[in-house]
C-alpha positions in Angstrom: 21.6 17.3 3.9 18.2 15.9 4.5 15.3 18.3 3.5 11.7 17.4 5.0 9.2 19.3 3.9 7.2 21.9 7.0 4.1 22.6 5.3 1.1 22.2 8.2 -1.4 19.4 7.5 -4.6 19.6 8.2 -6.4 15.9 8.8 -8.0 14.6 6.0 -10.5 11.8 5.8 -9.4 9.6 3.0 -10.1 6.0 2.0 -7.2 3.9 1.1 -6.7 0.8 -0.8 -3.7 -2.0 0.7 -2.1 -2.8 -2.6 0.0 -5.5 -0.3 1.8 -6.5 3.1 5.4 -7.8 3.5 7.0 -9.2 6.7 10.4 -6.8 6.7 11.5 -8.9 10.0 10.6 -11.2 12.6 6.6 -9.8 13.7 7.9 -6.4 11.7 5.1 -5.7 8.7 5.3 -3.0 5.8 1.9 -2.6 4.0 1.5 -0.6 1.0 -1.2 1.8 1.0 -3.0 3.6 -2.3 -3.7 7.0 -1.0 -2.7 9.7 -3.5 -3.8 12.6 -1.5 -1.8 11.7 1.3 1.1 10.2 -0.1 1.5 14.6 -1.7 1.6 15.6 1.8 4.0 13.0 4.2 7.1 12.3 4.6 8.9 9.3 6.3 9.4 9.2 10.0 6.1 11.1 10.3 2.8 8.8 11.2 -0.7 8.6 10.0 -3.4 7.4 11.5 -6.1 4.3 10.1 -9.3 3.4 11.0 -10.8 0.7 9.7 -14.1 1.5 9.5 -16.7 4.9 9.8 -17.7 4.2 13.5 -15.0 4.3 16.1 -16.2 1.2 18.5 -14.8 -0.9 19.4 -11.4 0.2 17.2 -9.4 3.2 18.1 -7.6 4.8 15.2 -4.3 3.3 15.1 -1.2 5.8 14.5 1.8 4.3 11.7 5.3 5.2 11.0 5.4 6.0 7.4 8.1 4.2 5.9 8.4 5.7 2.5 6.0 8.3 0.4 6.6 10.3 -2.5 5.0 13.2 -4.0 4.2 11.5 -7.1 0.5 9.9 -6.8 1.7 6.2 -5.9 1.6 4.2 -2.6 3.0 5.4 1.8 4.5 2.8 3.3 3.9 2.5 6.8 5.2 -0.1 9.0 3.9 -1.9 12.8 4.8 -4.3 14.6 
């Protein structure tokens, strides 16, 4: 049996540090991100969104599969293509 945790989460505005980036498959990436905070609150399958910088033009915030998280502080996976 597969527990997921269904606690609500409100957005939070956190700034993350990519500790690296491995190619899993042909054009398929994981990147390892150094978020604490959210890494307590995710769970894989779910997504999170990145911006890359304060102001939102020209970039959109991009939404990310999270790979693998864990409760523990410690790195999310996510993964794109």
């Amino acid at each position: 049996m597969i527990e997921t945790r269904t606690e609500v989460v409100t957005p939070h505005n956190e700034q993350a540090r990519v500790e690296g980036t491995e190619e899993v498959a042909d054009a398929v990436f994981v990147t390892r991100l150094s978020i604490p905070i959210i890494a307590q609150h995710v769970d894989p399958g779910q997504f999170v969104q990145i911006r890359v910088r304060e102001e939102s033009t020209p970039l959109l915030r991009i939404p990310l599969s999270v790979a693998a998280a864990n409760e523990q502080p410690g790195p999310i996976h996510v993964m794109d293509e």
